[in-house]
C-alpha positions as CSV (number, residue, x, y, z in Angstrom):
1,X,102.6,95.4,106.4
2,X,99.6,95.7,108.8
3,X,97.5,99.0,108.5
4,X,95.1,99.7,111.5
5,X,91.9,101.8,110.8
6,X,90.8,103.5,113.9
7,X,87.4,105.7,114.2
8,X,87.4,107.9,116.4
9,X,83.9,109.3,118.2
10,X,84.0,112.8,119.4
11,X,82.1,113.3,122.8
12,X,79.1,115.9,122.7
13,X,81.2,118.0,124.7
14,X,84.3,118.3,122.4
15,X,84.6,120.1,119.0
16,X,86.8,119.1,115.8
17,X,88.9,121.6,117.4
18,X,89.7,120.0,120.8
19,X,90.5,116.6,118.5
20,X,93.1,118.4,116.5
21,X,94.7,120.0,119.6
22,X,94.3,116.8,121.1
23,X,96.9,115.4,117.6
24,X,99.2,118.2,117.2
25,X,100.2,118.0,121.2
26,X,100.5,114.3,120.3
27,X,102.7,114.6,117.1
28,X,104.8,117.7,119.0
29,X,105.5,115.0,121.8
30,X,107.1,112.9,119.2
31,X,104.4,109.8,121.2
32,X,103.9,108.1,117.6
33,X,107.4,108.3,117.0
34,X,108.3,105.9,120.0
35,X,105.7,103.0,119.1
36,X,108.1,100.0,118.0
37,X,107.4,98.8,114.8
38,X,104.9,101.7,113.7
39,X,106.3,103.1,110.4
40,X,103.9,105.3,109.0
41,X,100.7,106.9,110.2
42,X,97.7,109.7,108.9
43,X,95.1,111.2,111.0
44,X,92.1,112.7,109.2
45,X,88.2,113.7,109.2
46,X,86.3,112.3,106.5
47,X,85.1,114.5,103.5
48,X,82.6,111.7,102.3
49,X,80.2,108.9,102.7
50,X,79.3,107.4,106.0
51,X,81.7,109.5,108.4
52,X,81.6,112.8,106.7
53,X,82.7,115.1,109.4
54,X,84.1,112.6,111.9
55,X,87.7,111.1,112.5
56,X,89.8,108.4,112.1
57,X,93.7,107.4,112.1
58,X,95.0,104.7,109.6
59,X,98.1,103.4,111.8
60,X,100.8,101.3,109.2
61,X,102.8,98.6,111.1
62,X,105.8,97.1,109.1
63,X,104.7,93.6,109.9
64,X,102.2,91.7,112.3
65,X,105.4,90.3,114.1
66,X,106.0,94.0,114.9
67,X,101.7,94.8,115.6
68,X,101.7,91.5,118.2
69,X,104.9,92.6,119.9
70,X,103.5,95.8,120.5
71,X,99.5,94.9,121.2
72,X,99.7,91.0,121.6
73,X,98.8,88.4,119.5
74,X,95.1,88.6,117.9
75,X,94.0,86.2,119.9
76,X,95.4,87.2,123.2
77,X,95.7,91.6,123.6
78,X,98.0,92.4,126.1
79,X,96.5,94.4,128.7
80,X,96.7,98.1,128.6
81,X,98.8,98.0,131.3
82,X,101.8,96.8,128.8
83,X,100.9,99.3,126.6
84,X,104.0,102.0,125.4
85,X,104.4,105.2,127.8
86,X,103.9,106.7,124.8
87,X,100.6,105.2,123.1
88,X,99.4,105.6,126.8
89,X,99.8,109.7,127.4
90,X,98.0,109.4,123.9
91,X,94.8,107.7,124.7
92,X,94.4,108.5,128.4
93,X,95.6,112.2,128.8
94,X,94.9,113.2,124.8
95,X,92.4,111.6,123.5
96,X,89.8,110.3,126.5
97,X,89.0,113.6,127.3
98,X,87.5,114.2,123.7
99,X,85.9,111.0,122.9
100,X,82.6,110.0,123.9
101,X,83.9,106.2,124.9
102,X,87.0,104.7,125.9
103,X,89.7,104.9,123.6
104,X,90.1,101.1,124.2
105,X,86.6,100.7,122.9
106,X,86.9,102.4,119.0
107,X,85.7,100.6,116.4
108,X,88.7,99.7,114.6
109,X,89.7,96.6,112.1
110,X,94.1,95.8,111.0
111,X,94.3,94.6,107.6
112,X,97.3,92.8,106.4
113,X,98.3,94.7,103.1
114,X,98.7,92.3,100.2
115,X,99.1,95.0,97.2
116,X,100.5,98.1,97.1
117,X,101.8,101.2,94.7
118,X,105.8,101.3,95.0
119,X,106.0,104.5,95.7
């Protein structure tokens, strides 16, 4: 299991509000639903420490086969233009027009999950 942390940087011009619009039009679009291999995936503002007040998305992949058939290897992204229809509308029409950078540019790191609860 791979799970990408994505922070998310709102631009001066957008409120929390404008983020969360920016989510529930993606989520009533189904657009996470039709990213191959993406199995689970939460979108909040932090409550505490460092980003108090700010965003971020923790994306759960069910394998780094699945991650690098979707995104490319590590070593080798595929360009955005092979991106999903899907993750595109997202980033582009959604989310650009409430960031302060390119979606493409977030700070972000995928971690490869060695222990988890079985829940």
């Amino acid at each position: 299991m791979i799970v990408s942390i994505h922070q998310y940087e709102l631009a001066d011009s957008a409120s929390p509000d404008d983020f969360r619009d920016a989510v529930t039009a993606a989520v009533d679009e189904n657009l996470f639903d039709d990213i191959p291999g993406l199995v689970d995936y939460r979108i909040g503002r932090g409550i505490k420490g460092s980003r108090t007040d700010q965003f971020a998305a923790v994306w759960v992949y069910e394998s780094q086969a699945s991650l690098e058939a979707v995104w490319g290897p590590v070593d080798d992204p595929l360009p955005k233009s092979a991106y999903p229809d899907a993750w595109l509308r997202w980033e582009d029409e959604l989310l650009a027009p409430v960031l302060a950078d390119d979606p493409d540019t977030i700070e972000y790191t995928s971690y490869d999950v060695f222990a988890q609860n079985d829940d």
